[in-house]
N, C-alpha and C positions, 0 to 999 in steps of 0.2 A: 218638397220631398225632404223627407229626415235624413241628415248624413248618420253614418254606422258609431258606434262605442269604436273606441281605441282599443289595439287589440293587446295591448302590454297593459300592464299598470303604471298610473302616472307616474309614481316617486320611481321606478324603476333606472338607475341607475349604471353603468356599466366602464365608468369611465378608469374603471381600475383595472379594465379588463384590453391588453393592448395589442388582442390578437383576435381577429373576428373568422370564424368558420364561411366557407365558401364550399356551397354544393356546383364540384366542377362541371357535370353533365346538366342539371339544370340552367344555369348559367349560362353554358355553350349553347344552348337548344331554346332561349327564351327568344322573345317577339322583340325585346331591349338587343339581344347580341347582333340578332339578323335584319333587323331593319332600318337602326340609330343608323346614320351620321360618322365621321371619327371626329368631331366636333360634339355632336349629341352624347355620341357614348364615355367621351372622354369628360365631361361635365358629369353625364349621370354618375359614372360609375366613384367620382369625387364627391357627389351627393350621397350616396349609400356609406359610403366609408364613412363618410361626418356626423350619418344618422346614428352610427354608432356609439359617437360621444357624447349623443344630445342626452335633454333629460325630457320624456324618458326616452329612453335609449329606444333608435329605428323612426326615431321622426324628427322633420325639419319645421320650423317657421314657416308658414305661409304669407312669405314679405319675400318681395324680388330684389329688394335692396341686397338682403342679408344672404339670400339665396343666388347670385350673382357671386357674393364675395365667397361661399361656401365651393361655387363652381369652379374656380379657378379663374371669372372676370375681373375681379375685384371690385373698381367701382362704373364698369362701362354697362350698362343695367341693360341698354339697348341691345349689344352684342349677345346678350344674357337671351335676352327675349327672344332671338330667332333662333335659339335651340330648346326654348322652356319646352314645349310639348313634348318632343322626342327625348332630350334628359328626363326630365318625370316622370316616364313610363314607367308603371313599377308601383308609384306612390298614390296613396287614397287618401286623401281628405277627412278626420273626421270631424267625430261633436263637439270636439276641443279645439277646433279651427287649426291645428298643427295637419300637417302631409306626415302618411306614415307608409312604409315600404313593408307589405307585409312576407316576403321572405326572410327580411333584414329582422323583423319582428319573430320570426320564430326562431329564428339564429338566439336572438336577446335574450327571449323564455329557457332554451335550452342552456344558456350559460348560465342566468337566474338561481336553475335549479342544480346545476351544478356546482353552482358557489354555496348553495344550503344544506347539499348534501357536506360538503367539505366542512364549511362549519360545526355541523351534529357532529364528525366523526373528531376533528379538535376537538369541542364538549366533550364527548365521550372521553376519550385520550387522557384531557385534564385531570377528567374527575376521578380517572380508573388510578393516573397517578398520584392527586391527592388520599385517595383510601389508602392506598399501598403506601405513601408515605403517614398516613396515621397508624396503618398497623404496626409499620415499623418502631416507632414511637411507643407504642403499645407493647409491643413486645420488647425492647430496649425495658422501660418501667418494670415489666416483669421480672427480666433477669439481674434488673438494681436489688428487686425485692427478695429475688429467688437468693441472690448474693448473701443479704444480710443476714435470711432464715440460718443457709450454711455459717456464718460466723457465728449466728449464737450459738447454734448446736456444735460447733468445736466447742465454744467457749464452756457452755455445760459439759461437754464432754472430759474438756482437759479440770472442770470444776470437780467433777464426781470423781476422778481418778485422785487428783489430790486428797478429796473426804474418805474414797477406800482407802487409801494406801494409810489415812489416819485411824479409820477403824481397825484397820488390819492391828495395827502398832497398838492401838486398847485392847481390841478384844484376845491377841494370842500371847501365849506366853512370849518373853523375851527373845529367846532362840529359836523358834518356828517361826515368832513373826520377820524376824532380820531374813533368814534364809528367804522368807516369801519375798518380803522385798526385792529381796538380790534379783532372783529368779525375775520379778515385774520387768526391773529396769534391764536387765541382761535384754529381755526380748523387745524393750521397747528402743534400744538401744541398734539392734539386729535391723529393725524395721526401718529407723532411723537411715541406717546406713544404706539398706537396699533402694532408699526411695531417690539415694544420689548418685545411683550407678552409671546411670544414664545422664551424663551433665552437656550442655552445649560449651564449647569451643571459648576459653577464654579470650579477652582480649590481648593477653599478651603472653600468650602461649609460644614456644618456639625448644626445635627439639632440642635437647640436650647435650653434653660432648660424644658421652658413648652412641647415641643414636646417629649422630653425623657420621663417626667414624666406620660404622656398621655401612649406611648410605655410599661413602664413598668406597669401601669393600666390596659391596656388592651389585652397584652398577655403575661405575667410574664419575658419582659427581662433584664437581671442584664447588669451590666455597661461591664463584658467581652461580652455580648454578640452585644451590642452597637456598641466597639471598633472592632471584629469583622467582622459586619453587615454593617458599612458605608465606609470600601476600597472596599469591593464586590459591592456595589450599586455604586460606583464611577465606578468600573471598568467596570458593565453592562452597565451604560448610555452613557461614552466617546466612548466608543469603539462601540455602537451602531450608535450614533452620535444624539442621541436623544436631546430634545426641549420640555419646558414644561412652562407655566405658574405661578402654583407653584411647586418648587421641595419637599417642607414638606410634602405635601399632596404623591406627589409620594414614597415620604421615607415609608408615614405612611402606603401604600398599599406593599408597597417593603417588610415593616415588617411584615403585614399581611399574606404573603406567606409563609413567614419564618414563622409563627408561624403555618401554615395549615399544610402546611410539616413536622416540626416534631411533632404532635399529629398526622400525619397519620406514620409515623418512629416507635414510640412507640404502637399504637393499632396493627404494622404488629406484632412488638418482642414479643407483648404478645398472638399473634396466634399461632406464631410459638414455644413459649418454652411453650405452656399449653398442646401439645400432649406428651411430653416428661415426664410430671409431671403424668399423667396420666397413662401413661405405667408401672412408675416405681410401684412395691410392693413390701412390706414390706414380711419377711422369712412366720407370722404368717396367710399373706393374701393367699399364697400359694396354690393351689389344688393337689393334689394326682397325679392328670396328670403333674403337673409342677413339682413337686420334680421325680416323675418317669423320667423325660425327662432332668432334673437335673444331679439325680445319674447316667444316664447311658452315659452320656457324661462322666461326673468322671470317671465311672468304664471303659470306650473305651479309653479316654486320659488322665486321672489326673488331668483336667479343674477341677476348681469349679466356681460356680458363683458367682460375688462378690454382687449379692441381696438375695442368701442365705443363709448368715452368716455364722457362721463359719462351716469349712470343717468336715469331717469326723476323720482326724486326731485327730480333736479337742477333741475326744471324746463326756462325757454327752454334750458337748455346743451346739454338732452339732443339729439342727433343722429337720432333716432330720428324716421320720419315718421308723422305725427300718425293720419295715417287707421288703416297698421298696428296703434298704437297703441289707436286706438279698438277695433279688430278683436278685440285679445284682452282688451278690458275694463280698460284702464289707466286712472285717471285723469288729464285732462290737466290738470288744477291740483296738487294735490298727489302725480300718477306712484303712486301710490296701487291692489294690484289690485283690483277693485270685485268681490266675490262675489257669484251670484248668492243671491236670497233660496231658502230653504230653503222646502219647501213643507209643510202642515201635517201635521202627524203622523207626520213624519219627523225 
């Protein structure tokens, strides 16, 4: 009788792989769980796990030596042999002479093609980002090229202006052509100046005396608050990348802020520590209820409160009225709690 084709492919592989899938209801419900041994089952189930690192992956040697060692006998081949039937339950034989587990074998397959799926979508990935990294390349070149075209065409352009302004000076008379002149440069002069209206933030910009003096007029700031105030505005506008016409004027709104900010800093502190001040009372503000709720804190734990003064120890100092006092068992000589007596046999 012919044994069966191998149900994996031979080179198949898996030993990278260091997590094997287990079908739990299958498992629980095979002829292996319910009728092995805790001997048989404890070898089988160290047999399946091994078949997973074999090559190919889901099957063992057909040699008891190796297969003893693989069960956890190591070399007692004997002990090995009175569990072989029931551990091997599971595993078939094939035309390769290797034992193969064929649940263990479709586990294999489905990781297989799991790991092929993974690789195409790496390929893929690679390849989307080597294009994207040549267009870019591609596009960088273009804008080298695009670069150069605009330099010549200044270059022509500021070429031609020079040759008018010479034909200008041949072809018109003396005093028509000067006045044209004038008139060129006046407005080339205009454009000039509008194209630096907008400048970024020198590096060593810092406002001026009359600007300081203004600053500290109009929202009380002293010279440390100056010296701290202009790396912070330097640091907001570079890093912004910002452009301004005047930068004094932006200083003078930059300090503006600073000074909104902390007068709203200061009206939060004075919100927040005026419920404080109000809570707190003084021994002789005290009511009856609050000393009541005082001494019997004292008389349950020895607390006293440090808002009303001194303790009972203290004797006459203490503020505490006496009757209270009586109420929850204090003594009023030595402020002392007086426990009651324990009753017997307790």
């Amino acid at each position: 009788m012919s044994l069966p084709a191998p149900p994996v492919p031979s080179g198949l592989d898996l030993r990278a792989f260091h997590y094997m899938g287990v079908d739990v209801v299958r498992f629980r419900d095979s002829e292996f769980a319910l009728k092995a041994t805790g001997e048989e089952f404890r070898a089988g189930f160290l047999l399946q796990l091994a078949s997973w690192h074999q090559r190919p992956a889901s099957s063992l040697p057909n040699d008891d030596t190796r297969l003893a060692a693989l069960a956890g006998f190591g070399r007692d081949v004997e002990a090995w042999l009175r569990v072989r039937p029931g551990a091997l339950a599971g595993f078939v034989e094939c035309s390769d002479g290797r034992l193969y587990h064929l649940e263990v074998a479709e586990k294999a397959l489905e990781s297989e093609l799991l790991r092929d799926r993974n690789r195409d979508r790496t390929k893929q990935a690679t390849a989307a980002r080597r294009k994207q990294r040549d267009e870019d390349r591609d596009d960088q070149r273009n804008d080298n090229r695009d670069d150069d075209q605009r330099k010549e065409m200044k270059l022509k352009k500021t070429t031609d202006q020079k040759d008018g302004r010479v034909a200008i000076a041949s072809i018109l008379p003396p005093s028509v052509a000067s006045k044209t002149l004038s008139r060129i440069n006046s407005a080339s002069r205009e454009r000039n100046e509008l194209s630096v209206l907008n400048v970024p933030l020198p590096d060593d910009w810092a406002p001026d005396a009359v600007l300081c003096d203004k600053l500290k007029a109009d929202f009380g700031m002293t010279e440390e608050d100056l010296r701290k105030e202009i790396p912070a505005f330097h640091a907001v506008n570079v890093s912004g990348g910002m452009h301004s016409q005047s930068w004094p004027h932006m200083f003078y709104l930059f300090c503006k802020r600073w000074y909104e900010h902390k007068a709203k800093q200061a009206q939060s502190s004075i919100q927040l520590s005026r419920p404080a001040t109000q809570q707190t009372k003084r021994p002789e503000e005290l009511t009856e209820l609050d000393w009541d709720g005082i001494v019997r804190l004292y008389a349950r734990t020895g607390v006293w409160s440090r808002h009303a003064g001194p303790d009972p120890m203290q004797g006459a100092a203490c503020k505490a009225p006496r009757h209270i006092l009586e109420r929850h068992a204090i003594d009023l000589e030595t402020g002392e709690r007086r426990f009651p007596p324990r009753a017997a046999g307790k």
